[in-house]
Backbone bond lengths (Angstrom), bond angles and torsions (degrees), N, CA, C in turn:
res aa  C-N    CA-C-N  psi(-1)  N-CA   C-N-CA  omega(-1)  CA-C   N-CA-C  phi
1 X - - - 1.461 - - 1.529 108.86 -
2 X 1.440 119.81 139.01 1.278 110.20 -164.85 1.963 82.89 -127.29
3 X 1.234 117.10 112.14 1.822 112.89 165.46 1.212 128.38 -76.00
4 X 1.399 118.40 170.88 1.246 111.77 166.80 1.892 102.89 -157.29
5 X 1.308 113.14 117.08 1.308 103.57 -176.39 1.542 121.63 -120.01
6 X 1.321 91.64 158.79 1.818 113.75 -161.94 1.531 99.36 -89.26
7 X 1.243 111.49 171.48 1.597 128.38 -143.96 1.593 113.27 -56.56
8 X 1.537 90.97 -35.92 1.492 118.67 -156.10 1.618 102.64 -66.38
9 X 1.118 126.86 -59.48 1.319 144.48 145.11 1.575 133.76 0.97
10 X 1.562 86.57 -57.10 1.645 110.83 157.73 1.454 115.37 -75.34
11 X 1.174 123.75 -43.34 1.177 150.14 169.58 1.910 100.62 -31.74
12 X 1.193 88.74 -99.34 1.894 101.74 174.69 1.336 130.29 -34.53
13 X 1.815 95.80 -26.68 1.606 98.76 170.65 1.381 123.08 -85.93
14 X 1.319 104.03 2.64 1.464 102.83 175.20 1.784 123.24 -134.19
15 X 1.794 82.27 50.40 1.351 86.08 -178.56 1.885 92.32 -146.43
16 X 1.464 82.21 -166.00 1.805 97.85 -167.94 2.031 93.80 -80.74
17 X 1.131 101.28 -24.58 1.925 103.06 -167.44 1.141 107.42 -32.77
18 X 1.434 111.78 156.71 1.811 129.85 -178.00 1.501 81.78 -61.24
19 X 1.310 123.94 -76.06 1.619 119.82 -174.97 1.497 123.95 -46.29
20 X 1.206 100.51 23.42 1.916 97.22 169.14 1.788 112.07 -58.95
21 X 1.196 78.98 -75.65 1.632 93.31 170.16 1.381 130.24 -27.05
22 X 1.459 101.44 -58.80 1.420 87.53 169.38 1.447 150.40 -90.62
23 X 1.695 105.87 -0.30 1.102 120.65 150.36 1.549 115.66 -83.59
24 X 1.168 146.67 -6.32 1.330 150.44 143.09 1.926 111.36 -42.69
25 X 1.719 89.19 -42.59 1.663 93.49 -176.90 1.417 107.71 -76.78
26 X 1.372 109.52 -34.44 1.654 103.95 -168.98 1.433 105.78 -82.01
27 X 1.400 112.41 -24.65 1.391 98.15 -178.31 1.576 109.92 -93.67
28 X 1.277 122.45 1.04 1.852 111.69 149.80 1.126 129.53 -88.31
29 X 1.178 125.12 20.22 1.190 157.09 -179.21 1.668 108.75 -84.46
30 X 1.335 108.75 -42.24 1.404 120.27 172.00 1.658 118.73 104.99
31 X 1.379 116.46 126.31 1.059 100.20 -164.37 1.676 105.45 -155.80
32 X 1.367 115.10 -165.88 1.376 106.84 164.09 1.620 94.30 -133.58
33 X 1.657 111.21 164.83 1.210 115.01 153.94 1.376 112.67 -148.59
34 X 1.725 126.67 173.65 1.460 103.08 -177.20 1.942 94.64 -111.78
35 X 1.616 89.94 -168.83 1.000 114.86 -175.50 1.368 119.05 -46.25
36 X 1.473 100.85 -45.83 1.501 106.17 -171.06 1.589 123.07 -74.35
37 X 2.176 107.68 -15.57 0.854 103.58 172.90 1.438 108.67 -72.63
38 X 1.366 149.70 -40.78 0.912 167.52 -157.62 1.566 102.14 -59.78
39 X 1.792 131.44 -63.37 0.671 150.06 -171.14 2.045 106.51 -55.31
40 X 1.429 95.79 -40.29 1.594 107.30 -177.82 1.520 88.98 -77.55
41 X 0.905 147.92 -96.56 1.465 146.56 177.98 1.456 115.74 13.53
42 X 1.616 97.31 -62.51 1.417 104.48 172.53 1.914 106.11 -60.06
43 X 0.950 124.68 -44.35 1.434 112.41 -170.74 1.023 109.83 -74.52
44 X 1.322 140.26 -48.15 1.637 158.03 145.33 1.618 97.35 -5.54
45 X 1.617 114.95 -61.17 1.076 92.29 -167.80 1.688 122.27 -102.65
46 X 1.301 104.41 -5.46 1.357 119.74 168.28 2.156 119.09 -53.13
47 X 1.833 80.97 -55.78 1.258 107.89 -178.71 1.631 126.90 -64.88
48 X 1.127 114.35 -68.12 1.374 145.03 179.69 1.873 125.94 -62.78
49 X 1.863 91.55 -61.64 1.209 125.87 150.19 1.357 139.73 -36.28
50 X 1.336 105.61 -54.47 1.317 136.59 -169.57 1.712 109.35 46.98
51 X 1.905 93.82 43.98 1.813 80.30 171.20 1.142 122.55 -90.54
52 X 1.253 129.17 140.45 1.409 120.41 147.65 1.949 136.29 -10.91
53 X 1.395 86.33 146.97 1.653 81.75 156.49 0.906 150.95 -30.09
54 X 1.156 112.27 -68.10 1.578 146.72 176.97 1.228 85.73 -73.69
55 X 1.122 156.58 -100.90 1.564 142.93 -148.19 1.373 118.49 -60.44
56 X 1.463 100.90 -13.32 2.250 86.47 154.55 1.000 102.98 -100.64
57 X 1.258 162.48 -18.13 1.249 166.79 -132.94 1.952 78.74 -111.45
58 X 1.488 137.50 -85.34 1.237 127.74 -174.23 1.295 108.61 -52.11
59 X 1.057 129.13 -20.47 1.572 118.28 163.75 1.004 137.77 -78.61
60 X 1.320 107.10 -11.87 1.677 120.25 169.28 1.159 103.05 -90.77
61 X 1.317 126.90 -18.65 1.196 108.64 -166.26 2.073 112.46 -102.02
62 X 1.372 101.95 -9.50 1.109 124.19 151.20 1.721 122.47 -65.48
63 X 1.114 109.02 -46.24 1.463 91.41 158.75 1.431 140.87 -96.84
64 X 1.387 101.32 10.56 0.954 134.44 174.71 1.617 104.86 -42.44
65 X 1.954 82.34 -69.32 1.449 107.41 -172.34 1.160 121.35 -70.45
66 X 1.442 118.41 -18.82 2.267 130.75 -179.95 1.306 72.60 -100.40
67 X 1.168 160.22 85.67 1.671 128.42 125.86 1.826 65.71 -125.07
68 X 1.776 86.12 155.39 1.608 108.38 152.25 1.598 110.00 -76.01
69 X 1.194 125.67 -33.58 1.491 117.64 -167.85 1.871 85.79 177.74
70 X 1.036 103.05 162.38 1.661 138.12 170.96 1.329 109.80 -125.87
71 X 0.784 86.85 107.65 2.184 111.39 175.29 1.564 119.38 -85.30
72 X 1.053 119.48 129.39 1.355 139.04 -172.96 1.145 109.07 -66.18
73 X 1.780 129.73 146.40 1.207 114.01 160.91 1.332 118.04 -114.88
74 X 1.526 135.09 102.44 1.002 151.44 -163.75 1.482 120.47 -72.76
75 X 1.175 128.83 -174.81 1.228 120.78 158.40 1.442 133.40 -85.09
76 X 0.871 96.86 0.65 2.169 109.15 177.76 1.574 96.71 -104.55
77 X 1.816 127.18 -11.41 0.834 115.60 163.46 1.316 128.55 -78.54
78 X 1.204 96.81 -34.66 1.629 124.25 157.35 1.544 129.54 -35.88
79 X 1.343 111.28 -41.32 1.296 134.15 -172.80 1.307 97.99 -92.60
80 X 1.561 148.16 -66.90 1.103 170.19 129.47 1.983 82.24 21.14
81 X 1.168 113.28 -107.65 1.159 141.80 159.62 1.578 108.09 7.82
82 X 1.494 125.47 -52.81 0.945 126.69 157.06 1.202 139.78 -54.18
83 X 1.632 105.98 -54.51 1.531 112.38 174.49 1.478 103.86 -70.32
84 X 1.422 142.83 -17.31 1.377 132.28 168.30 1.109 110.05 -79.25
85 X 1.106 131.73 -32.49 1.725 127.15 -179.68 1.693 96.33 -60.24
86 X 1.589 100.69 -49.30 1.753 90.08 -157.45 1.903 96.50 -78.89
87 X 0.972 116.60 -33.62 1.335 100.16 -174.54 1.616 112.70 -76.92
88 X 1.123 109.57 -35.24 1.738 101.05 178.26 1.747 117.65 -108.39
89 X 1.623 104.81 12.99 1.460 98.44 146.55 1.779 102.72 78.14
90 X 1.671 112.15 28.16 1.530 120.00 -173.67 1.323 92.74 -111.54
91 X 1.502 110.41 146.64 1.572 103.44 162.09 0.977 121.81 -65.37
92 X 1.278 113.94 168.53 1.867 123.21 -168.75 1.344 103.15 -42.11
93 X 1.628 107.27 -72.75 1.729 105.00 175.87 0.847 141.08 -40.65
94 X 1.195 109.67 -42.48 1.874 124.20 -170.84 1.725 83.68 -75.18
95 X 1.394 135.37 -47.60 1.669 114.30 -172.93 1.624 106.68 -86.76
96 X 1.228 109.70 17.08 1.612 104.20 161.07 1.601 117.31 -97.29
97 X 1.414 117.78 -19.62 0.999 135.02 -177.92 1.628 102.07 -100.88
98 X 0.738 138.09 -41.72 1.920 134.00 129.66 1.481 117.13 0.18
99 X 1.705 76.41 -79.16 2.149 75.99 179.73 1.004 123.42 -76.76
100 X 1.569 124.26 -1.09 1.461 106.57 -176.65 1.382 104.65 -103.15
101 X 1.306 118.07 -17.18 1.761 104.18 148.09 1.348 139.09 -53.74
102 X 1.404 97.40 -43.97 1.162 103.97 171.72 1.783 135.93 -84.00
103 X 1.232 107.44 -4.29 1.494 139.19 169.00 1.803 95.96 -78.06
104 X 1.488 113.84 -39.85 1.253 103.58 -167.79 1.567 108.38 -100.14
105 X 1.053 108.10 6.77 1.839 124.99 159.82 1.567 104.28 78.13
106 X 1.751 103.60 41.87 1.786 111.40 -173.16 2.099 87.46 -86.19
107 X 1.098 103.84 161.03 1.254 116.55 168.55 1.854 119.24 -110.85
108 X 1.544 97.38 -7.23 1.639 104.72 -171.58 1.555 107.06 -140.31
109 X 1.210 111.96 125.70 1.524 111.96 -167.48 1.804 96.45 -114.16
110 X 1.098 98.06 113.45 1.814 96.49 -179.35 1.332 106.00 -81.74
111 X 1.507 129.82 163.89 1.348 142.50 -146.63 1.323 129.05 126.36
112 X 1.443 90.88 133.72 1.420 109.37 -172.56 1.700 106.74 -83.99
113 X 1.381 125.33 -41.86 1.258 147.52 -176.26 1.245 117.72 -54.71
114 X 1.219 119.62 -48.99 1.873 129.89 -157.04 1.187 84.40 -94.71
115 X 1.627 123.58 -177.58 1.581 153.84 -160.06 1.449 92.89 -105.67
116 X 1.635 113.42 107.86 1.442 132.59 154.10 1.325 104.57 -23.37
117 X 1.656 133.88 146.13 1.146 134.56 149.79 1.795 110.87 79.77
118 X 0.947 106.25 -39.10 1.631 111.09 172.03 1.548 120.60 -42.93
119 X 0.917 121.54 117.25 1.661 140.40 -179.17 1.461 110.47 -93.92
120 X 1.235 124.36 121.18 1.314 129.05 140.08 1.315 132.69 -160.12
121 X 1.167 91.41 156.40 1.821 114.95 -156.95 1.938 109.78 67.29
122 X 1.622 108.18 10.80 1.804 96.92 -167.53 1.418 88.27 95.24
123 X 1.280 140.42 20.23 1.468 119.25 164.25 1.655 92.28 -122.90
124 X 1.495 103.23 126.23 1.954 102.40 169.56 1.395 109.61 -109.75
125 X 0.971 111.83 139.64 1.498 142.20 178.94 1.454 107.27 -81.40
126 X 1.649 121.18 115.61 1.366 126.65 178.39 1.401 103.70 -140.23
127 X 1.417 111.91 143.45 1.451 117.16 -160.86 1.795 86.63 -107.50
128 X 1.313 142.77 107.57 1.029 156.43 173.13 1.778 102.59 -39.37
129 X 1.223 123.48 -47.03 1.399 133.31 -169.69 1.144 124.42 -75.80
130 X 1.466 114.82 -13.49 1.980 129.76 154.16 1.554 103.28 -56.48
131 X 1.400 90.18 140.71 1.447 88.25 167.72 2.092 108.69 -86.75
132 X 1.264 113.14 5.46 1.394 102.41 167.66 1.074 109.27 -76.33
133 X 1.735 114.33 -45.00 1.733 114.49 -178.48 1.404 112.52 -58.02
134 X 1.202 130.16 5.29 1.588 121.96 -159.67 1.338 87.14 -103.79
């Protein structure tokens, strides 16, 4: 199984939430994510969060170190991204974060956000925080 996880994920692990833990587990587990999740993270936690510097700054740099790699989002990802939004009806983001799993040849897109069980393109969508996904 090769993963790839969405913002939220990152999100939970770097907070006080009951779900710390288990996005801590899924994401040592090994995974990829891209840029853009990274970029939301930072706002997520700037914004929402209200963390500090220094505490996204060690958090990036923590996943820095558990990610297998951080994937770029290009312009064919871009394009990609589009025709999945419009054909399967995802918002822009959520099918940018689509293709870059699937650009990066993950078969499992972790997330709390998207539709449990949902497949596309060969990439399935599992919300880590079900107790089926567990």
């Amino acid at each position: 199984m090769k993963a790839f996880f969405d913002t939220n994920i990152l999100v939970y692990a770097a907070t006080s939430d009951a779900k710390k833990q288990q996005a801590a587990d899924c994401l040592g587990r090994g995974g990829l994510a891209s840029v853009q999740v990274l970029n939301e993270f930072v706002h997520v936690a700037r914004g929402k969060l209200r963390h500090d510097w220094p505490q996204i700054e060690l958090a990036l740099g923590l996943f820095h170190a558990s990610l297998d790699d951080v994937v770029p989002i290009t312009l064919n990802t871009h394009g990609n991204a589009v025709l999945l939004a419009r054909d399967h009806g995802l918002s822009f983001y959520d099918a940018l974060i689509v293709a870059s799993a699937i650009e990066a040849g993950c078969d499992t897109l972790y997330s709390e956000g998207m539709q449990h069980g949902r497949t596309i393109g060969g990439l399935t969508i599992v919300n880590p925080f079900l107790e089926s996904a567990a």
